[in-house]
C-alpha positions as CSV (number, residue, x, y, z in Angstrom):
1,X,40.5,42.5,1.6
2,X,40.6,46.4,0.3
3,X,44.3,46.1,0.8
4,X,44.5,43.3,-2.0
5,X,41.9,45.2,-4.3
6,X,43.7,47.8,-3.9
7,X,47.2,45.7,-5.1
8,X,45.0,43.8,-7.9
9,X,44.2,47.3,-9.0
10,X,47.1,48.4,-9.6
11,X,49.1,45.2,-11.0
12,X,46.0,45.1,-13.6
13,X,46.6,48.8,-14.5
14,X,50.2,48.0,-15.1
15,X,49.6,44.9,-17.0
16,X,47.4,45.9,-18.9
17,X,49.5,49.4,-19.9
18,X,52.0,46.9,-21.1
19,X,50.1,44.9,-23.0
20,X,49.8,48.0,-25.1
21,X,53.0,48.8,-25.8
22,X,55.5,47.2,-28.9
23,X,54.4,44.6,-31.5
24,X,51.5,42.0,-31.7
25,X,50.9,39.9,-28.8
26,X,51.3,36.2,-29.6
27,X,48.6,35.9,-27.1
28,X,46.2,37.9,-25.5
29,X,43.5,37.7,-22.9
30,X,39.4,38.0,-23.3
31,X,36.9,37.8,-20.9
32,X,34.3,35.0,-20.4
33,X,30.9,36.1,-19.4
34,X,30.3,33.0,-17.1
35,X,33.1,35.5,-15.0
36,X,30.3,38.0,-14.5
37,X,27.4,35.5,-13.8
38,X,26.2,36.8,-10.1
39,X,25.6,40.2,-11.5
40,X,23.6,39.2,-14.6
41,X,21.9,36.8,-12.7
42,X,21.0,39.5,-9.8
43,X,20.1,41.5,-12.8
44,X,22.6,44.6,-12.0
45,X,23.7,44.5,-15.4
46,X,22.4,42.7,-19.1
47,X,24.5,41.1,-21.9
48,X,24.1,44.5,-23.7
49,X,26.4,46.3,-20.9
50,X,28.9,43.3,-21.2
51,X,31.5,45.2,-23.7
52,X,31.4,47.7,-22.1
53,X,32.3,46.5,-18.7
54,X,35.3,44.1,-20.3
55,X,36.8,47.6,-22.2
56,X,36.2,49.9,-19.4
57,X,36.6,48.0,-15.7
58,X,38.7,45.5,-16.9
59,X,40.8,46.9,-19.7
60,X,40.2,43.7,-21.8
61,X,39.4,44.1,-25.7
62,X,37.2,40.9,-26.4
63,X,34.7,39.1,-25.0
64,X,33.2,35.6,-25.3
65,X,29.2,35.1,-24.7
66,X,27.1,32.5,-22.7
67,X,23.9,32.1,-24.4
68,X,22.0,31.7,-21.6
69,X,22.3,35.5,-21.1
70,X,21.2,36.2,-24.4
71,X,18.3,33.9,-24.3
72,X,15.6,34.2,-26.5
73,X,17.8,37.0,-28.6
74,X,19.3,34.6,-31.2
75,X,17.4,35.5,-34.1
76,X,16.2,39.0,-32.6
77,X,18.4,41.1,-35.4
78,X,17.3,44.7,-33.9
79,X,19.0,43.0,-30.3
80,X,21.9,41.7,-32.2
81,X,22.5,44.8,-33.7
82,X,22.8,46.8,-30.7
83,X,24.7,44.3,-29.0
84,X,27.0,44.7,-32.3
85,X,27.5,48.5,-31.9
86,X,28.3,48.3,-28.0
87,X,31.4,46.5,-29.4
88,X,32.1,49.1,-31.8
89,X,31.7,51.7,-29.4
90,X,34.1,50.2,-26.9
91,X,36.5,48.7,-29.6
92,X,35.7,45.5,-28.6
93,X,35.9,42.0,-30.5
94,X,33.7,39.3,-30.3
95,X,35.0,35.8,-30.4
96,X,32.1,32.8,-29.6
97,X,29.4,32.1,-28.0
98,X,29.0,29.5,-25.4
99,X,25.8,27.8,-26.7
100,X,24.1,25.8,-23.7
101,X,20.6,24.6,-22.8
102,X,19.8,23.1,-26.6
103,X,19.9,19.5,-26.6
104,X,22.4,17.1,-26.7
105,X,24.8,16.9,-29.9
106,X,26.1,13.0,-28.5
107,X,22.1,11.8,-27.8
108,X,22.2,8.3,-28.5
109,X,18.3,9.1,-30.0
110,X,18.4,10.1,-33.6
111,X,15.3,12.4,-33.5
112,X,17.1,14.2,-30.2
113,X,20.3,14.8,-32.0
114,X,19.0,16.0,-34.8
115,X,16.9,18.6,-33.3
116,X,19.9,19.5,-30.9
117,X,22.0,20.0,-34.2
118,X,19.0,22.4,-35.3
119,X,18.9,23.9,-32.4
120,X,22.3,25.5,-32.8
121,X,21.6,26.2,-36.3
122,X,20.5,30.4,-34.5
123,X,23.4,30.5,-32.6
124,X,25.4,29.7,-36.1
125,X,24.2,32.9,-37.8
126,X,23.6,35.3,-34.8
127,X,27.8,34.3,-34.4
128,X,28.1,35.2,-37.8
129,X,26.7,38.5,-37.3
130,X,28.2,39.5,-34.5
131,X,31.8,39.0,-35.9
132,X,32.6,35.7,-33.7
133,X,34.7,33.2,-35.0
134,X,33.2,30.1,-33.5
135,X,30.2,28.6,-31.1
136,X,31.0,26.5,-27.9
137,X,29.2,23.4,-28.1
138,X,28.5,20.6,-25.5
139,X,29.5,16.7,-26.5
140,X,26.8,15.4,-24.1
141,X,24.0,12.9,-23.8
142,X,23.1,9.3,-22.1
143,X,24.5,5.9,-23.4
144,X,28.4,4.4,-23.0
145,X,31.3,6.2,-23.9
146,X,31.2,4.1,-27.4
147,X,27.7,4.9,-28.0
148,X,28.0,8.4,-27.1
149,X,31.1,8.8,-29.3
150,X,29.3,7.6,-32.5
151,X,26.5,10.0,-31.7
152,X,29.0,13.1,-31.1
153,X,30.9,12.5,-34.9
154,X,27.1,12.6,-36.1
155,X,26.0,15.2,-34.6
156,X,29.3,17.7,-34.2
157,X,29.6,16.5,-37.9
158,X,26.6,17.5,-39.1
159,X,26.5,20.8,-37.6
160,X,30.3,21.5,-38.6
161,X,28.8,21.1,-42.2
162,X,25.7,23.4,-41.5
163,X,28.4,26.3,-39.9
164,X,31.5,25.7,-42.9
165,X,29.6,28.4,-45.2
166,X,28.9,30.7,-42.5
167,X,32.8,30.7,-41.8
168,X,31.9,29.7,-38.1
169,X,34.0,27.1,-36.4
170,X,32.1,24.4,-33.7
171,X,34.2,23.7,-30.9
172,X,33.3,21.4,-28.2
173,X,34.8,22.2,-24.5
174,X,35.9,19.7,-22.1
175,X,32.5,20.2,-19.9
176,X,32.1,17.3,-17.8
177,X,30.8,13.7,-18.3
178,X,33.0,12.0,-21.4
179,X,34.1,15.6,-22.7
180,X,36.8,15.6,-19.8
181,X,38.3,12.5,-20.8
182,X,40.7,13.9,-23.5
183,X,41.3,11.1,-25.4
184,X,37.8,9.9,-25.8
185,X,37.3,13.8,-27.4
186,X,40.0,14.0,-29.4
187,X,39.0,10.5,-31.2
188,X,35.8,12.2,-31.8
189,X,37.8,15.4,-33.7
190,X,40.0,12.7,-35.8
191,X,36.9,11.2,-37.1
192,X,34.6,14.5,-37.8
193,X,37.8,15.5,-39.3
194,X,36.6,18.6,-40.5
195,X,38.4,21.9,-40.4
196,X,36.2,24.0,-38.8
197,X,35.5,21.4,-35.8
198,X,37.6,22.0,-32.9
199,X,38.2,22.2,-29.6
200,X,38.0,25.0,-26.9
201,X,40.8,23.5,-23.5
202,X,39.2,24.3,-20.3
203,X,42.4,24.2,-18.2
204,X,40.4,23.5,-15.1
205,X,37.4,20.9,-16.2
206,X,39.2,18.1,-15.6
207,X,37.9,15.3,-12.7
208,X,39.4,11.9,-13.0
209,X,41.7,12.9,-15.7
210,X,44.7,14.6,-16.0
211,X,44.4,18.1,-16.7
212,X,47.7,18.8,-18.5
213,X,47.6,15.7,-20.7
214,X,43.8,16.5,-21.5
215,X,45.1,20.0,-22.4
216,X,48.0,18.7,-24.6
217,X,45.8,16.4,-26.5
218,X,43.0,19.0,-27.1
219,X,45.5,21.7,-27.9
220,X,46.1,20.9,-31.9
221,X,42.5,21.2,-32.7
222,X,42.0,24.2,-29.9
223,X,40.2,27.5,-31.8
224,X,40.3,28.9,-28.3
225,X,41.7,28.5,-24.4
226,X,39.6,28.7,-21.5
227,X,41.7,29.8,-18.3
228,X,39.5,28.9,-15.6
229,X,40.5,30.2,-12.1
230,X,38.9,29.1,-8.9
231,X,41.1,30.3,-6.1
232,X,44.6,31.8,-5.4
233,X,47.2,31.5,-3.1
234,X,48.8,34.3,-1.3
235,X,51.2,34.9,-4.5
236,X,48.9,35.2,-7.1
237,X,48.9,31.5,-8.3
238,X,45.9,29.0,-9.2
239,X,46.1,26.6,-6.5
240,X,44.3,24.0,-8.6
241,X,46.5,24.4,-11.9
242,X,50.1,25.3,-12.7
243,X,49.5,27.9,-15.1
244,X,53.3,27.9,-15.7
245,X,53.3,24.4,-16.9
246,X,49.6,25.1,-18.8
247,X,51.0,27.8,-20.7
248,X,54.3,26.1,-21.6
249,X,52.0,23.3,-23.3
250,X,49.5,25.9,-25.1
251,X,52.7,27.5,-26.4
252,X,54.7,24.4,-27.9
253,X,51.2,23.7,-29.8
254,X,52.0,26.3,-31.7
255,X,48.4,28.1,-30.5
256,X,48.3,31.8,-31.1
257,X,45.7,34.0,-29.8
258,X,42.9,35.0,-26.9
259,X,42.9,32.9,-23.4
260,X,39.9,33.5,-22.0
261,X,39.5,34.6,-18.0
262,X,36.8,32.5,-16.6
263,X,36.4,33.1,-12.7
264,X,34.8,30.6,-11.2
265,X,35.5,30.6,-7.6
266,X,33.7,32.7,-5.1
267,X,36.4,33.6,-2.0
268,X,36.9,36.9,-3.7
269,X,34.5,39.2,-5.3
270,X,33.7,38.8,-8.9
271,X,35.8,42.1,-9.7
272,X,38.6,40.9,-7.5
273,X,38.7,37.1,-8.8
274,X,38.3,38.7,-12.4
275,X,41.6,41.2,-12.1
276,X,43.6,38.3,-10.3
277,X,43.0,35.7,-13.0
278,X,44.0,38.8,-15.3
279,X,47.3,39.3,-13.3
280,X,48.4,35.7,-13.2
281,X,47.6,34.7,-17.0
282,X,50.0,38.3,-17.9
283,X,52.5,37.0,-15.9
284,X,52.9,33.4,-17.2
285,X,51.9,34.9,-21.0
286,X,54.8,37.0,-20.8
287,X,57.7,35.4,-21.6
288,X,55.5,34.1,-24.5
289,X,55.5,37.6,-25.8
290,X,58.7,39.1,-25.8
C-alpha cells in the first residue's frame, strides 16, 4: 500500500506539473467534496479548510461544494465571506454547489414542490456570492415516471426562472430513481427549455441504464461532468467505467471545461482514491489537450 502511495504521489506531481505548462486546457479537473466526506464527517477538517486542501494536497484549482457541509451557512454572509477569501488565498475557483436535503423539485404535491423550489432559493444567492456558476439539484419525489416528469418541468422550471437574474445555472444530476434513466431527464430539459437549466453527467450513477448512452444524452445540456471513481484495477483504470470511451463522448459534445473527481470507493484511502482518480482522468484528458 505505501508502495502505490508512494507511485500515486509521484504520477500526480507530474501530472499536475504538466497541466501547467503551454496554452488553455480544453479541460481541466476539480475536486468534489463528497471525495473528502470521511474526514468532514469525523470532523478532522470543516468546509472552510476545503480550498485549501484541493490547492495544496491535491494540486487542484477548483472546487465544487456539497451543502450538507455547509449546513445552516447559506445565508450566514460573515461565513460565506471567509469561505470566499480561502479561495482567494489559495487561487482557487468555485464552481457549484451540490444542494441536497431540501425537498423534492419532482413532488407530485404542489405545496411540497413549491417549498422545495424555495428552499433552494439560499443556495441561489450564497452561489452567486461565492463566484459558482451553477447549483446541483435533485429531480426526485414519489408518483410514476409521467407524474414525476410533469412535476420536475414545474418545479426545475420555476427555479431556473428564480436563478436567470442571479446568472446561476440549475442543473439536475443523474442521482438515482428516474434521474438515472437519461431519456426520461433529458425530456424533462427539452421541455423546461430554458438556458440556464442543465445537466451535471455522473459517469457512474447509472443502475439499469446504460451509462454511456445516459452520458451522451445528458451531455448537450451538461454545465458540468462528474467523474465518479469507485475502484481501480492494477493499471490505473476504473473497473466500473471506461473512461477512455466516457471521455471520447464528453469530447465530441463539444463540452469544454472542469471534470469533477468524486471518489467514492473505500479500498484505498481517501488521499489515495482522490490522487488515483486524478491520475486516470489526466491520462484519458490528454489527448483532448494537445
Amino acid at each position: 500500500m505505501k508502495t502505490r502511495s508512494f507511485l500515486l504521489t509521484i504520477l500526480l506531481a507530474g501530472s499536475v506539473f504538466a497541466n501547467c505548462l503551454g496554452q488553455e486546457q480544453r479541460f481541466k479537473i476539480s475536486l468534489a467534496e463528497w471525495s473528502i466526506r470521511g474526514t468532514l464527517q469525523k470532523g478532522k477538517l470543516t468546509n472552510l479548510d476545503f480550498p485549501r486542501i484541493a490547492k495544496e494536497v491535491y494540486g487542484l484549482d477548483a472546487v465544487e461544494y456539497v451543502s450538507t457541509f455547509m449546513r445552516g451557512k447559506a445565508e450566514d454572509m460573515q461565513y460565506l465571506q471567509s469561505l470566499k477569501d480561502s479561495c482567494t488565498k489559495y487561487g482557487v475557483k468555485s464552481l457549484l454547489i451540490m444542494v441536497d436535503g431540501e425537498g423534492n423539485l419532482a413532488d407530485t404535491s404542489v405545496a411540497a414542490r413549491t417549498k422545495a423550489v424555495e428552499n433552494h432559493y439560499k443556495w441561489v444567492k450564497a452561489a452567486k456570492f461565492l463566484g459558482c456558476h451553477s447549483i446541483r439539484v435533485n429531480a426526485a419525489g414519489r408518483g410514476t415516471m409521467g407524474q414525476m416528469q410533469a412535476a420536475a418541468i414545474d418545479g426545475l422550471g420555476r427555479l431556473g426562472e428564480y436563478a436567470s437574474p442571479y446568472g446561476i445555472n440549475v442543473i439536475v444530476e443523474n442521482h438515482g430513481g428516474n434521474s438515472s434513466y437519461g431519456k426520461w431527464l433529458i425530456e424533462i430539459m427539452k421541455e423546461v427549455n430554458k438556458p440556464n437549466c442543465g445537466t451535471l453527467p455522473d459517469l457512474g450513477n447509472f443502475y439499469e441504464y446504460d451509462r454511456y448512452t445516459g452520458v451522451k444524452e445528458m451531455m448537450p445540456y451538461a454545465r458540468g461532468v462528474s467523474g465518479k471513481t469507485v475502484n481501480f484495477d492494477e493499471e490505473g483504470n476504473e473497473t466500473r467505467v471506461d473512461y477512455e470511451q466516457m471521455m471520447k463522448i464528453i469530447a465530441e459534445s463539444g463540452y469544454n471545461g472542469y471534470i469533477d473527481v468524486e471518489y467514492e470507493g473505500n479500498k484505498l484511502s481517501e488521499a489515495d482514491g482522490i490522487k488515483a482518480s486524478i491520475v486516470l482522468l489526466n491520462k484519458v484528458i490528454a489527448p483532448y489537450n494537445n
